[in-house]
N, C-alpha and C positions, 0 to 999 in steps of 0.2 A: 432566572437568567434569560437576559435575552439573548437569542440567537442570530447573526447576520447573515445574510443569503449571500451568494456569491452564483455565476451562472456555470453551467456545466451543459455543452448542448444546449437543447429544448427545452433544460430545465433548472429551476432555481431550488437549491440546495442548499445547507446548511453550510457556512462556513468552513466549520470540522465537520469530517465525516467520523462514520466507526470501523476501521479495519477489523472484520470478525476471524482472522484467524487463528488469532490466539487464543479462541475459544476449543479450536481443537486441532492445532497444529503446530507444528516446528521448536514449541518452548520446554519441550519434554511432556511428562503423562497431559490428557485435556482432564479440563475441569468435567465438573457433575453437570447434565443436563440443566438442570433445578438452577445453577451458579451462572450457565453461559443464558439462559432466559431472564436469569435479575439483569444480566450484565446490558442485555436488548432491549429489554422494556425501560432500563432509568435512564438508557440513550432517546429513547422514542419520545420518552415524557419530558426527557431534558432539553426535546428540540432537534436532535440529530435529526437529520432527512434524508442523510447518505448513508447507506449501508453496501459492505465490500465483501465479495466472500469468491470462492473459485470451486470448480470442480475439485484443485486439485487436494484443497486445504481437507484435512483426515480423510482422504480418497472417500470423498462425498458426502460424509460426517456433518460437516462444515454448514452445507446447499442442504441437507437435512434438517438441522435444527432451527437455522433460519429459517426456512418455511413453514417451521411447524410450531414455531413460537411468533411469526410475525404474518403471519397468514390472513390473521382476524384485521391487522392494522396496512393491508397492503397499499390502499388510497395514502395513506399518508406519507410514503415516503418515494426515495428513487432505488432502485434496488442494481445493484452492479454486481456480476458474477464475470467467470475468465473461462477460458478455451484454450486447448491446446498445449495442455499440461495437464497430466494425468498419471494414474497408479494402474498398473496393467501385471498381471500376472505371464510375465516374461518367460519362466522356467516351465511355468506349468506344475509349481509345488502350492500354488495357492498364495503365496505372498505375496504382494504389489509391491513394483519400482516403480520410481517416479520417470515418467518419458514422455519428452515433446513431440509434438506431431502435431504439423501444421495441415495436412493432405484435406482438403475440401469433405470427403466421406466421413472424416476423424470429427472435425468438428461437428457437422450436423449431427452422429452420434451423441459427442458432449453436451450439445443442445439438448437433446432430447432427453436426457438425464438430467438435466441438469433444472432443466422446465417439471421434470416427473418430482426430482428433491423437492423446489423451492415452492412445488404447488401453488404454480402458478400460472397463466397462458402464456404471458410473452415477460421479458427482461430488459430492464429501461438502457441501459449501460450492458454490451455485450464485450466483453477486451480479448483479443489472443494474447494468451498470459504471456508467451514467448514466443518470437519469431523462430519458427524452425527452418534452418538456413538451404535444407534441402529441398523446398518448396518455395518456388517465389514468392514475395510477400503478395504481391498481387493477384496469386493463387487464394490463396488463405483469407486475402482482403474480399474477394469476389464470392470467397461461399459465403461471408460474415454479410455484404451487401443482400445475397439472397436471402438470407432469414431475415430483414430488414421489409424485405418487397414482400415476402409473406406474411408479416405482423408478427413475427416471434420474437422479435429483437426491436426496437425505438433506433439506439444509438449503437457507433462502432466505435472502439476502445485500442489499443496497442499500449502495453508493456514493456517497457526496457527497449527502448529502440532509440536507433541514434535519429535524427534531427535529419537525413538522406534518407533513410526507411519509413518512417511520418509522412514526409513529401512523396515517394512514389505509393503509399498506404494511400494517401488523401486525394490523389489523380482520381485513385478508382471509385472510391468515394469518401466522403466528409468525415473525418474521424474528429469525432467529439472530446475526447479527453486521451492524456498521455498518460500512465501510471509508470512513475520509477520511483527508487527509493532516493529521498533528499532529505538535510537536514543538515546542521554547522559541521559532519564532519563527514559529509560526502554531496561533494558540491559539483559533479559531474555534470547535472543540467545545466549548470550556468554557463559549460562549453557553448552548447547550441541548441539545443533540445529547448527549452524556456523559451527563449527568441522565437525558436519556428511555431510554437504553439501559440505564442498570443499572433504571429503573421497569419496563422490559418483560424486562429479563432475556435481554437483548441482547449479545453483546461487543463490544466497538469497537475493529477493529483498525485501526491508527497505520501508514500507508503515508508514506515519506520522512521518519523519525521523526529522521534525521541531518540533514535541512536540505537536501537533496541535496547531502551532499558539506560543507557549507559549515562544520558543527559535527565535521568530522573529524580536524583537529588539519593537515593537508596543506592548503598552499594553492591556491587555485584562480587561476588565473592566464583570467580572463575573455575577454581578449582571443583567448588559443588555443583555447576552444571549437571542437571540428566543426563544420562548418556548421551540421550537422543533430541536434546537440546542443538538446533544450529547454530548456536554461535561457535560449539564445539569444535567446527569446521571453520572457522573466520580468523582470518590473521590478525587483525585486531584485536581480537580476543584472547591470543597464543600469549603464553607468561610471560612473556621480554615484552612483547607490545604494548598489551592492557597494562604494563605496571607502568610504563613510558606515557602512556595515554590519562593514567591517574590522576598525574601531575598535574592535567589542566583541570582539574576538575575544581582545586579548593578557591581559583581564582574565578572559574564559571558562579561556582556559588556566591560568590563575591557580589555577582554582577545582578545576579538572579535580587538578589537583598537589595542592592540599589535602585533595583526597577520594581520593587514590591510584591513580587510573587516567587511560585517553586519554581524550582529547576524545568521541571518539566512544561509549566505554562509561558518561560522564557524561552524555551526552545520552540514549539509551537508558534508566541508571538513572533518570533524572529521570520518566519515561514510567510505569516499573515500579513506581515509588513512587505515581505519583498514584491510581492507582486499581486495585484486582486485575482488575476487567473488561477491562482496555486491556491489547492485544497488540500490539506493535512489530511488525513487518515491514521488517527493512532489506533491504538490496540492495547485493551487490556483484561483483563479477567477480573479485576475488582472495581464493582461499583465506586469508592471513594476517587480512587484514583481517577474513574470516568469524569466524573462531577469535576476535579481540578483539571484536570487535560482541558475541558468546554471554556472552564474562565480565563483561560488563553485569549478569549473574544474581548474580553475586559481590559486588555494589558495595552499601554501606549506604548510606544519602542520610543525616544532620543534618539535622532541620528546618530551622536556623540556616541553614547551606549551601544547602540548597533555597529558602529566604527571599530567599537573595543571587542566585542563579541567574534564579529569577523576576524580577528586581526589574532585574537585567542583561539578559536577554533577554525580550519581550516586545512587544504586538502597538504599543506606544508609541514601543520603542527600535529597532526594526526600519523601516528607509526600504524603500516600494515596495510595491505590492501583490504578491499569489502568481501571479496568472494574468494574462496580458494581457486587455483587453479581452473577447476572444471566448470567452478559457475563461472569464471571470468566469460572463457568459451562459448557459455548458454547463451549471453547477454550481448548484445547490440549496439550498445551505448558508447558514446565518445570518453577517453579518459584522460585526464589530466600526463 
């Protein structure tokens, strides 16, 4: 397979990248050590150059294994990790919650754990995973510029920000790539966030750019979710929604057979067509699945088809919001 490059920053990167959180996070139990190193190495071999992972993904778990299975291969790729979302022992019973914290001290901390996991010296892609809104971003943007002037950091990142928060982020300095989640059935960048990133010469990578799951051609049987499965939490996913949201599925497939590939390589393509700035980052925990997500790079889109696509999934024909209530809150972003 060949791989296409696309720019990100200072640097050229794989097309697709690999979001590694689902190697140990958010889908319910993680996979075996032994399972999330196939999942890395036949991304590495297959050409990925982008790798994603965050403090906050299995409270460090995540920044763990990636360091310690990609360690021997760090020349060859770009390595991205996030700040400012974390698991903290709040109670003081030993169990970690998840909480943002944007405060300049907080992050240098994250740094520095974060560089101790991925056993590494410096981090090519640094993001604050969330703006934490009680911190000006140009607080949190200015410690992120400091570990840049030290060599800890290459580049600066921002998560889930609307297209006003990017702009006063990139005053203070150059932020290299945007990270939100996109895909045919959450098209919230195309408000303004896309536009301001190719104006600043930003790249905007597409995290759960498959729908989690939902645009994969396999069905999701909602009811058997993990407990601690997050979709668990997502209105989309609530029984009246997901069985509403069903419906468009056997005409997606439809569409998937007329352009010659799976579900999932047409949703993927649709991403790669719309703009050369936009970097996909899927996720998943089985090698096969890796291998077909990549030959997305393969896939011609038709306008005509892409017309139908649009026109079948979007932020109209889609029942449910993305985030419950509280993650609406967390998140930054412009909405429909």
């Amino acid at each position: 397979m060949t791989m296409p490059s696309r720019k990100l920053g200072q640097f050229d990167v794989s097309a697709i990248g690999l979001g590694c959180m689902n190697l140990s996070h958010a889908y319910g139990a993680p996979i075996s050590a032994e399972q999330g190193e196939r999942v890395l190495l036949a991304a590495l071999d297959a050409g990925v150059t982008l790798f994603d992972t965050a403090t906050l993904y299995g409270f460090g778990a995540n920044e763990t294994l990636v360091g310690k299975v990609m360690k021997p291969h760090r020349h060859k790729f770009t390595l991205a990790s996030k700040c400012g979302l974390q698991g903290v022992d709040v109670a003081g019973d030993g169990k970690l919650v998840r909480v943002i914290d944007g405060r300049p001290a907080i992050l240098q901390k994250n740094l520095e754990n974060s560089l101790r996991r991925l056993q590494t010296d410096v981090i090519d892609l640094y993001y604050l995973h969330r703006w934490d809104k009680s911190v000006p971003i140009e607080d949190s943007v200015g410690a992120l510029a400091d570990m840049v002037k030290k060599g800890h950091i290459r580049t600066i990142g921002l998560s889930e920000v609307s297209a006003a928060t990017l702009r006063k982020a990139h005053a203070v300095h150059p932020i290299a790539a945007v990270q939100t989640e996109y895909s045919l059935w959450t098209r919230n960048p195309e408000i303004a966030v896309l536009e301001a990133c190719k104006d600043l010469g930003a790249a905007f990578v597409a995290f759960s750019p498959v729908a989690r799951g939902f645009l994969c051609g396999k069905p999701i049987d909602v009811e058997a979710l993990d407990a601690k499965d997050i979709r668990r939490s997502m209105p989309r996913f609530s029984t009246e929604n997901f069985a509403a949201n069903q419906k468009l599925l056997p005409a997606y497939h439809a569409l998937a057979q007329e352009a010659g590939c799976s579900p999932s390589q047409l949703a993927l393509a649709w991403l790669l067509h719309k703009a050369p700035h936009i970097i996909p980052i899927p996720g998943t925990t089985n090698v096969v699945h890796l291998l077909d997500d990549l030959g997305a790079v393969n896939v011609m889109l038709p306008m005509e088809l892409v017309f139908k696509l649009e026109a079948l999934i979007n932020q109209h024909t889609v029942q449910g919001a993305r985030y419950n209530p509280q993650g609406t809150l967390e998140v930054d972003t412009e909405v429909f």
